[in-house]
N, C-alpha and C positions, 0 to 999 in steps of 0.2 A: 300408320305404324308409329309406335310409340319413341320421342329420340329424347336418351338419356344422358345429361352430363353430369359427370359424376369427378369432383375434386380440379376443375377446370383454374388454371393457374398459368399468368404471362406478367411478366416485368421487363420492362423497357426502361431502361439507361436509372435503375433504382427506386423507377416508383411501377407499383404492382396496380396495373391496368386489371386483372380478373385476381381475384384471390380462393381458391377452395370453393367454385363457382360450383354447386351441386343442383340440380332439377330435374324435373320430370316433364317433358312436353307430349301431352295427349294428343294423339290426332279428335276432330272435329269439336274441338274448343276454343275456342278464342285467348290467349293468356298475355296479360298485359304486363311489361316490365318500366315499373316508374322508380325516378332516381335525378337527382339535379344533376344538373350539367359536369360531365367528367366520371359520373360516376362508375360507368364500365358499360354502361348498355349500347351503345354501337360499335363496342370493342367484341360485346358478345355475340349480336348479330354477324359479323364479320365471321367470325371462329367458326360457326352454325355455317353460314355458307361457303366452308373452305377458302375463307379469301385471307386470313389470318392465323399464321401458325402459334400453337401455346408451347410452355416449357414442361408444362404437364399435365398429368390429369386424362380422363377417358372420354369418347364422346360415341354411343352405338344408336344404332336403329333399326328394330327389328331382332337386338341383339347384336349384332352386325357392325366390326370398327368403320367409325363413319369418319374419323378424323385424313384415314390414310383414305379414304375415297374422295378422286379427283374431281373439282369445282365443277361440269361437264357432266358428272354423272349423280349429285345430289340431287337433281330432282326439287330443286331451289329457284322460289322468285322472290328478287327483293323491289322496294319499294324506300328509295330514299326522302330524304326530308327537303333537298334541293330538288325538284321531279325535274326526270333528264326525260328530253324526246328529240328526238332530230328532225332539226330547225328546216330540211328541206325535203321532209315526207310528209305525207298528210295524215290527219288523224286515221285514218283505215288502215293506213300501210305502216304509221309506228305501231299500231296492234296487233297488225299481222308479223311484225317483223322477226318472233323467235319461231313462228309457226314456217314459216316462209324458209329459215334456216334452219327446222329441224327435219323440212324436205317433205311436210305435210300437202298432200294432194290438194289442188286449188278450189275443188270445192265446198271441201272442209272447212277450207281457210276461214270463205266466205262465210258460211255458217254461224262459225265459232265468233268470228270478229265484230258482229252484226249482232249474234246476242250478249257480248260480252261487253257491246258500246249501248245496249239497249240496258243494261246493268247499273252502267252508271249515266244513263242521262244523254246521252253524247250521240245518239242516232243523226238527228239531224245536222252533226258540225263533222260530219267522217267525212268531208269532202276538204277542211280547211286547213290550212298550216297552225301548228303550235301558236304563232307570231296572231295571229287573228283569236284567239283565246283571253280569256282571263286566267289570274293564276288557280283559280280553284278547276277551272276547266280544263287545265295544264295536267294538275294534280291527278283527274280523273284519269286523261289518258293515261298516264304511267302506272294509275291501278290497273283500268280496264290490259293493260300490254301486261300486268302479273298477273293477269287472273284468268285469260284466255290459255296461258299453257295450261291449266288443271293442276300444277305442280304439287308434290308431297309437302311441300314444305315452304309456308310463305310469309316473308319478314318482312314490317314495315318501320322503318328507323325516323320515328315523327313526322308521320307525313304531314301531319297540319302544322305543323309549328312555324311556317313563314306564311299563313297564310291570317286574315284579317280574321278579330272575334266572331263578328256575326256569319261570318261563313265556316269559321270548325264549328259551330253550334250545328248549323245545315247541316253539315258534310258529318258531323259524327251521327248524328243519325239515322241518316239514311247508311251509313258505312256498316253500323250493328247491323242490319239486315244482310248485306253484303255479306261479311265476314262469315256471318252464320249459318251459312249457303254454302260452305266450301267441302261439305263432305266430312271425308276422313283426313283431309288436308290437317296438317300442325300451323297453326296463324300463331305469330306471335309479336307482338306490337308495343313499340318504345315510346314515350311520352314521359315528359316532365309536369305535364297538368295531374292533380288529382282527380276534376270530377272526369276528366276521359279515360282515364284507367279504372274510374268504378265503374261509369257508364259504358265500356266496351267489353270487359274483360270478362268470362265465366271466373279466370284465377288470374289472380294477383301478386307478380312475382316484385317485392319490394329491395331496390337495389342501393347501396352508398360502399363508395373508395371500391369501386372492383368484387364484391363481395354480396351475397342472395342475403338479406337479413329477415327475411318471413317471407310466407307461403301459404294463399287460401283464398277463397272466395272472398269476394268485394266486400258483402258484407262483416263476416270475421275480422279481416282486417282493419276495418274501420272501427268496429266498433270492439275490437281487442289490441290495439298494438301492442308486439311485443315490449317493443323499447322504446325511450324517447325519441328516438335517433326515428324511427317508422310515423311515432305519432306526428312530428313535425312536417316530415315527406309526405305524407299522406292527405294533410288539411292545408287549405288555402283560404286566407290566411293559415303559417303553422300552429298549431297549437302553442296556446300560451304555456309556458314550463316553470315555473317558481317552485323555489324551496321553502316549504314551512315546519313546523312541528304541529302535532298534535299533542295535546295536552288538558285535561277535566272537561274533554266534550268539545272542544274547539281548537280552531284551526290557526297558529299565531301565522305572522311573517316577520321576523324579526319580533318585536315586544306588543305588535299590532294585530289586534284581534279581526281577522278575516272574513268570520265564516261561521258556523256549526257544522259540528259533525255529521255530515248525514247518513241514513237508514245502511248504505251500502259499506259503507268504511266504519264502522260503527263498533267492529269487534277488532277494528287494528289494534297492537299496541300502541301505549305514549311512543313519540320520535320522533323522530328529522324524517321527512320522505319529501319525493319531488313528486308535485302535484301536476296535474294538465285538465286542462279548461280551454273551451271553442273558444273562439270569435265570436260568435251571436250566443253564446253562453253568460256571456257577463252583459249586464245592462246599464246603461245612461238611467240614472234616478235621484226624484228630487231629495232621497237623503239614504247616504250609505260612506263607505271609503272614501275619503278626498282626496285627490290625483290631478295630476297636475297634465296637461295637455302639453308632447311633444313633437306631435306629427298630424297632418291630418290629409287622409285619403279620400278623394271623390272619387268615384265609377258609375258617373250614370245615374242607377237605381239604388247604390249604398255607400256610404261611410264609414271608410276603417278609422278609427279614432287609437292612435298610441297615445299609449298615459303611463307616466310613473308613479311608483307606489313605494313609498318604504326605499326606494333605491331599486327594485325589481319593474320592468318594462311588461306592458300587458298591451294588446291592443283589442280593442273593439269593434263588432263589426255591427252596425243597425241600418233600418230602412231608411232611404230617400236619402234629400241631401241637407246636410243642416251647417248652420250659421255657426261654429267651433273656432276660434285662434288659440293660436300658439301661445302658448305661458297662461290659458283658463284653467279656472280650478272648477273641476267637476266631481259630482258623487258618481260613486259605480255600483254596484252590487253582485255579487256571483251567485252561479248558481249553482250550489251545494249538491243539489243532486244527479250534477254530470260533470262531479271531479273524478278524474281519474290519479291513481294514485300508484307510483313507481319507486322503485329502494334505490338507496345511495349509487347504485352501477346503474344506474339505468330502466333496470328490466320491472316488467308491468306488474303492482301488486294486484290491484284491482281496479275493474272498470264499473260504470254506471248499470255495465248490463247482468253483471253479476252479482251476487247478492252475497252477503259475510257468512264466512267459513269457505268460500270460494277462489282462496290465493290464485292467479294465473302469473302466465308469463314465466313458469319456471319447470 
């Protein structure tokens, strides 16, 4: 059953934790809510599982006030981002434990708790205590214990976010198969990462300050942000964001010539617009813009390179790890045919994927 919120709004002691929070939660879809830290999404989670009152605004299911229906009878499992299990039951009997208090016959119990540890991996550790686990193995339990009631409605408030890179890498994939298992369940799942909000989500609910600022499948949203405010949130690194003019076919920044016009922005007018450009969009080359090196990031398999230009900050993201200090003058080069291009407010003129005569974002 479909749960609706509709103008969702709560302020605490003068700063507005949700603002005019409006969505549509489908059952048997996945819908991923991404937003930096603060931004309202375990304020919202909360609200959804009755554990948080709003000042206003509608919340139904089925049509049905789901706000005035008490915590006990939503029909709600949550999944937090610290996984709680109790430290003196064992993995079989923290899974059993809502089934066991909703007065479920025992050999149901059994059933249910034995495919629902067969789900996530966890068959052979139903005999251990938490205490004898890893944390990703922790993590499972507290799925496997929301995912045994069958519940209508099930929220996960970043469950990998404490847990190490190479194990969300694991654990999100196998999780999309999970998730997508749930029926007519409503999943809905909080994260600050971009790629696990593309990589999990059928839709894409993008969140900043208490407030939904776009709504769509993974791919839409990536490859249309409404606003700067989305293009940033969305890429990791965020999108580079500079201000230039267009002007007789090219792209200034300040009195510096950037760029060409490319194919897709081609029938903008002359003007000041705020441009966006990847990370692996712009390249390290032996002759182009000179920039000046003010940061430099290792990870393993890539280097983000911050470089100034003109007084505007870019950074770059290329393969492997390379030999870069601080205060090197480097050439860079963009790449013109995956500017995106937004008006003085923000909002999206045009992206790479559309083609001129095509304005979006308005």
């Amino acid at each position: 059953m479909t749960l609706d919120a509709t103008d969702l709004s709560l302020t605490v002691d003068g700063v507005d934790h949700l603002k005019d929070v409006t969505a549509s939660f489908q059952p048997g879809r996945l819908h991923t809510v991404i937003g930096r830290t603060l931004a309202g999404k375990s304020t919202l989670l909360r609200v959804l599982a009755g554990l948080q009152r709003v000042d206003s605004g509608s919340l139904t299911r089925h049509g049905a006030d789901f706000l005035t229906t008490p915590v006990w009878r939503r029909d709600t499992a949550m999944v937090y981002q610290q996984f709680i299990n109790y430290p003196h039951l064992t993995v079989f009997d923290n899974v059993a434990f809502p089934l066991k208090r909703a007065g479920v016959a025992r050999d149901e119990i059994r059933r249910r708790v034995q495919e629902s540890l067969a789900r996530v991996g966890l068959t052979e550790f139903r005999r251990r205590r938490p205490s004898q686990l890893s944390g990703g193995q922790q993590q499972r339990v507290a799925l496997a214990r929301a995912l045994v009631r069958g519940a209508g409605i099930l929220l996960l408030d970043e469950p990998f976010a404490n847990l190490d890179y190479k194990l969300r890498e694991q654990l999100r994939e196998e999780f999309k198969t999970l998730f997508s298992d749930q029926g007519d369940a409503v999943v809905i799942y909080t994260t600050t990462e971009p790629a696990e909000a593309m990589m999990l989500g059928d839709v894409v609910l993008v969140m900043h300050e208490g407030r939904i600022i776009q709504t769509g499948p993974p791919g839409e949203v990536y490859d249309r942000p409404a606003t700067t405010t989305v293009a940033r949130i969305i890429n990791d690194p965020p999108m580079n964001i500079f201000t230039g003019r267009i002007a007789g076919g090219r792209i200034a920044v300040d009195d510096l010539q950037v760029t060409r016009v490319p194919a897709h922005l081609a029938d903008l007018p002359d003007g000041t617009y705020q441009f966006g450009l990847r990370a692996p969009d712009i390249a390290l080359a032996s002759a182009g813009l000179q920039a000046e090196v003010t940061f430099v990031e290792i990870s393993g398999s890539e280097t983000f390179v911050h470089l100034a230009l003109s007084g505007t900050g870019f950074v770059v993201q290329i393969d492997g790890v390379h030999d870069i200090a601080l205060g090197d003058r480097v050439s860079m080069r963009l790449r013109p045919e995956r500017l995106f291009a937004f008006d003085h407010s923000g909002a999206l003129v045009r992206s790479p994927s559309s083609g001129p005569g095509s304005p979006e974002g308005r």
